[in-house]
N, C-alpha and C positions, 0 to 999 in steps of 0.2 A: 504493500500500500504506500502512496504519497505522503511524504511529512507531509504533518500538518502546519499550516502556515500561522506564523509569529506576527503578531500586529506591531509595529510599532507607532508608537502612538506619536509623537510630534517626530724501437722499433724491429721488427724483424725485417732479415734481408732475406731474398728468397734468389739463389744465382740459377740460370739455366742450368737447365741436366746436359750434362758433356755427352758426346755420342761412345766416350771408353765408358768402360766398367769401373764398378767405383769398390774401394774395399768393404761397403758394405753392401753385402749381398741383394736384400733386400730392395735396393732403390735399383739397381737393374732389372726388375720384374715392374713392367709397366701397369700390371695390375691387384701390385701390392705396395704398401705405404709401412713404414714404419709405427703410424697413426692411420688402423682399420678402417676408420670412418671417415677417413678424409677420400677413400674408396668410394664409397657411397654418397652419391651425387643429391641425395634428399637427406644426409644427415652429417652434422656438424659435429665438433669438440664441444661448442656453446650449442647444441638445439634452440637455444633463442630466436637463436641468426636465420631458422628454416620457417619462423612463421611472418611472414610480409611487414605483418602489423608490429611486429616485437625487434631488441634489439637487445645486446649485451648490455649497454647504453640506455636504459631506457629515455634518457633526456633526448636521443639524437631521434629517437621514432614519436617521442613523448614528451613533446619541447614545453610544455605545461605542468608534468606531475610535482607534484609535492608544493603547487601554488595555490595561490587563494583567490578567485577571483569575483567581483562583485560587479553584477549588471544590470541599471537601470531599464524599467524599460522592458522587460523581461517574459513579460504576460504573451505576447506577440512579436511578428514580425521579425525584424534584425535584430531587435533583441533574445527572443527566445532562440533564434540561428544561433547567437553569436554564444549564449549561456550551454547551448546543446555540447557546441562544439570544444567552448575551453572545459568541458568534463570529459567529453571524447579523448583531446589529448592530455588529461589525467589532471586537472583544476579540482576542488572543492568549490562549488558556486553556491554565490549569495546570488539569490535573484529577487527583484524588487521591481514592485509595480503596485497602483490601486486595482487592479484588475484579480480579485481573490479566485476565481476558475482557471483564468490565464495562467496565473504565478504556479497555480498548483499544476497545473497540464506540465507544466513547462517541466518544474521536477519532477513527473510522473516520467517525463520524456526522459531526463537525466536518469534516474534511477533504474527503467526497461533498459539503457545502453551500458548498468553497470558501473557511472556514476556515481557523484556525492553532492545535492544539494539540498537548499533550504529557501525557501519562500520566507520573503519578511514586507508585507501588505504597508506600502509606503508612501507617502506625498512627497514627495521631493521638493515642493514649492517652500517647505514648513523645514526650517531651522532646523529646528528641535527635535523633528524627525529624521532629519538625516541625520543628525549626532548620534543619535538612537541606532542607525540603519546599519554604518559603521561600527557602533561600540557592539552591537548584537553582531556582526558577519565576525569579528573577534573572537567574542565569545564560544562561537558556535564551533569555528574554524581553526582557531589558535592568533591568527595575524591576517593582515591581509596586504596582498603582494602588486594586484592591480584592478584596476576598476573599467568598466565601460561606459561611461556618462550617457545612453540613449534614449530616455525620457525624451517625449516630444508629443506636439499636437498640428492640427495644421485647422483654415478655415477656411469657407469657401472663396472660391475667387472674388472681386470687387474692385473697381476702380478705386485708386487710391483719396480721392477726396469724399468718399463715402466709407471709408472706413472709420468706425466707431472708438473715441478713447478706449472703453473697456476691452472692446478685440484688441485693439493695443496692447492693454495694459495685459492681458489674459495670456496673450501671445507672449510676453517681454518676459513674465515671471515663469510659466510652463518652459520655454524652449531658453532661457539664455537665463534669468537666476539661480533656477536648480541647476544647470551646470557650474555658476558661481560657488553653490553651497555645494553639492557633492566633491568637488575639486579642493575645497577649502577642507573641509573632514577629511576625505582619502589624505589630502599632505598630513596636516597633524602627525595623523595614526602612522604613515610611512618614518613620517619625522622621526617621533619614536620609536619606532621600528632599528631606526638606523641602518638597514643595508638596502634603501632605496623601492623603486617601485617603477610601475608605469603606468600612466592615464590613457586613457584614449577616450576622445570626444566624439558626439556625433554631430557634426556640422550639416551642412549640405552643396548640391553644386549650387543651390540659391547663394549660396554664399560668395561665389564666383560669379555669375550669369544671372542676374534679375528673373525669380519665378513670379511670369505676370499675373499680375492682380493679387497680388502677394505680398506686399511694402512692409510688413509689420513682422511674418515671416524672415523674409529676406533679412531685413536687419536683425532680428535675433540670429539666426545662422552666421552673419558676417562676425557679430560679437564674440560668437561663439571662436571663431579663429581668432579674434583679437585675444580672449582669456588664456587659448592654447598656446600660442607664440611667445605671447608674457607668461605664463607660468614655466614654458620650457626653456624661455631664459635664465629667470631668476633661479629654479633650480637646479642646471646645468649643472652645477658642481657637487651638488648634496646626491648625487643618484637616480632622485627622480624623472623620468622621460618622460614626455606628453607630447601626442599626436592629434592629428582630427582626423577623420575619413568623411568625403563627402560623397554620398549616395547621390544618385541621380533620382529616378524613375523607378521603385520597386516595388514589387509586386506585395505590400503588405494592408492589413486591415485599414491606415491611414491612408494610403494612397489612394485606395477603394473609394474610402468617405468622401475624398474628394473628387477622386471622378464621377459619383454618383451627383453631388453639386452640382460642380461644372460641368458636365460631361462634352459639349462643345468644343472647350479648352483643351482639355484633357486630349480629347481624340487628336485634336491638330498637334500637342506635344508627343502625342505617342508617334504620329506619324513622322516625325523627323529622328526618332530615335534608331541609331544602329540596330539594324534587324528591324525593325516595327515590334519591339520586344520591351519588356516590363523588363528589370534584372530581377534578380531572387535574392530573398535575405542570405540565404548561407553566401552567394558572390561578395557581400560586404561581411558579413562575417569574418568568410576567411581572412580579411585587409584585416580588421578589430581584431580578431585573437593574434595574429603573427606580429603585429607592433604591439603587442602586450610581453611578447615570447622576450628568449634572452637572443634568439635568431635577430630580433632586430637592435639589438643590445645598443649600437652606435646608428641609433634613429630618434630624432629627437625634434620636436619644431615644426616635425612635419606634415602637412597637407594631403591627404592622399585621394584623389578622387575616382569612384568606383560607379563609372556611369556607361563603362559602354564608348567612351569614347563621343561621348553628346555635347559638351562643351567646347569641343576643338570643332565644330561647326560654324 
C-alpha cells in the first residue's frame, strides 16, 4: 500500500596474446582462461556487470542512490516524471503538492518500481509550510541533497490590458514566490548540511520567447531565471549548484487546462512546434534529475531549455 501522506501544515593492463606459446599452459588453449568465467560470454567475476541495469558501481548505472530528493509539484505532470524517475535511479523522494490523490498516485508509482517515497500535502505559496516541507523531507529521509522547484499554475490567454491585478498577483506568488521560498529553505538545510546540494528550477521557454496573452506568466518565469543565476552565483563557492530547465509545450494536466481555454491559440502554437508534437514530462524530466546528479557536478547557472527545438524558430 501507498504511505500515507503527511500534511504539513504552513588499473589493469591487458597486452595482446603473442602468436608463441606462453609458459603457462593454460592461456594457449583459446578456450580456456585461467579465470573459468571469463569463458563464458553471459557470466562475469562481478555478475553485477551481466544485468544492463546494474553495475559494480552502482553510482555509475545509479547516479542518484543514496540521495535525497525533494519535488514540488509532484501530484502530476513533470513533476511526478521527474519524482518517478530520481527513485528509478535510487533517490529517496519527498514529493509535495496540494493535490492529496496526485501526491499519493505518485508514491504509489515510486513504490510499484521498488522505490522510497513520501507525500507531504503542501502550499508552497505559505512560508511556514515550506519550512515544515523541508524540516519533514529530513526527518523522514535523514538530509536532503536536492530539490526540484516545479510548483506552477498557468491562466487562460488575455490580452494584456485586460489582465486583472489578482491574476497578477495569483500568478507572481504561485509560479515565482514559492520558488523564492523553497530555494531559501532547500539553502538553509544544504547550508547545514555542509557538503553542498543542487537546485533545479522550473522556468519556462516563456521565459525566453513571450507566451502570448500570457504577461503575468511570462514575467514570473523570467524571474524565475533571475533567482537561479543569483542564487548560483552567490553560492558558487559553498557547493550549492542551481539550474533552471525551461519546458516548452508539454503534454501535462496544465497544459490541457489551457488549451481547453484557449484552444485557438493553443492549436496555432502546436502547429509551429517541431513534429506538430506536445513533449512529454519524462523528456524534461530527464534534463531535472541529470542536473541534480553528480554527472552534472560542474553545471551551475544554467539554462536548459527542453522544447523541441521551438525557440530557435
Amino acid at each position: 500500500m501507498p504511505s500515507r501522506p503527511t500534511l504539513c501544515r504552513h588499473g589493469d593492463i591487458i597486452s595482446k596474446r603473442a602468436p608463441t606459446r606462453d609458459a603457462n599452459p593454460k592461456k594457449n588453449n583459446p578456450t580456456r582462461d585461467a579465470n573459468p568465467q571469463k569463458n563464458n560470454p553471459t557470466r562475469d567475476a562481478n555478475p553485477q556487470k551481466n544485468n544492463p541495469t546494474r553495475d559494480a558501481n552502482p553510482q555509475k548505472d545509479d547516479p542518484m542512490r543514496g540521495k535525497v530528493a525533494l519535488v514540488t509539484g509532484g501530484g502530476s505532470g513533470i513533476g511526478r516524471a521527474a519524482a518517478v524517475l530520481f527513485a528509478h535511479r535510487g533517490a529517496g523522494v519527498a514529493v509535495a503538492d496540494l493535490d492529496l490523490g496526485g501526491g499519493a498516485e505518485t508514491v504509489a508509482m515510486i513504490e510499484a518500481g521498488g522505490g522510497r517515497g513520501r507525500f507531504f500535502a503542501t502550499d508552497v505559496t505559505d512560508e511556514a509550510g515550506v519550512e515544515e516541507l523541508v524540516a519533514a523531507t529530513v526527518g523522514e529521509f535523514g538530509k536532503l541533497d536536492c530539490a526540484f522547484n516545479n510548483a506552477g499554475i498557468t491562466h487562460p490567454s488575455r490580452p494584456f490590458h485586460e489582465l486583472t491585478l489578482d491574476q497578477w498577483n495569483e500568478m507572481i506568488v504561485v509560479n515565482l514566490t514559492s520558488v523564492f521560498l523553497c530555494m531559501k529553505h532547500e539553502i538553509i538545510q544544504m547550508l547545514a548540511q555542509g557538503d553542498g546540494g543542487a537546485i533545479v528550477n522550473t522556468a519556462s521557454g516563456a521565459a525566453i520567447v513571450p507566451a502570448p496573452g500570457q504577461p503575468h506568466y511570462t514575467a514570473a518565469k523570467r524571474g524565475v531565471l533571475g533567482l537561479t543565476t543569483h542564487a548560483a552565483d552567490e553560492l558558487n563557492n559553498q557547493g550549492i549548484r542551481v539550474n533552471s530547465v525551461c519546458p516548452g509545450m508539454i503534454d501535462t494536466p496544465m497544459v490541457a487546462s489551457w488549451r481547453e481555454s484557449s484552444p485557438e491559440m493553443a492549436e496555432a502554437v502546436i502547429q509551429h512546434m517541431p513534429g506538430r508534437r506536445l513533449g512529454q514530462p519524462e523528456e524534461v524530466a530527464e534534463a531535472a534529475v541529470w542536473l541534480c546528479s553528480d554527472e552534472a557536478r560542474w553545471v551551475s547557472g544554467n539554462t536548459m531549455v527542453v522544447d523541441g527545438g521551438m525557440i530557435c524558430r
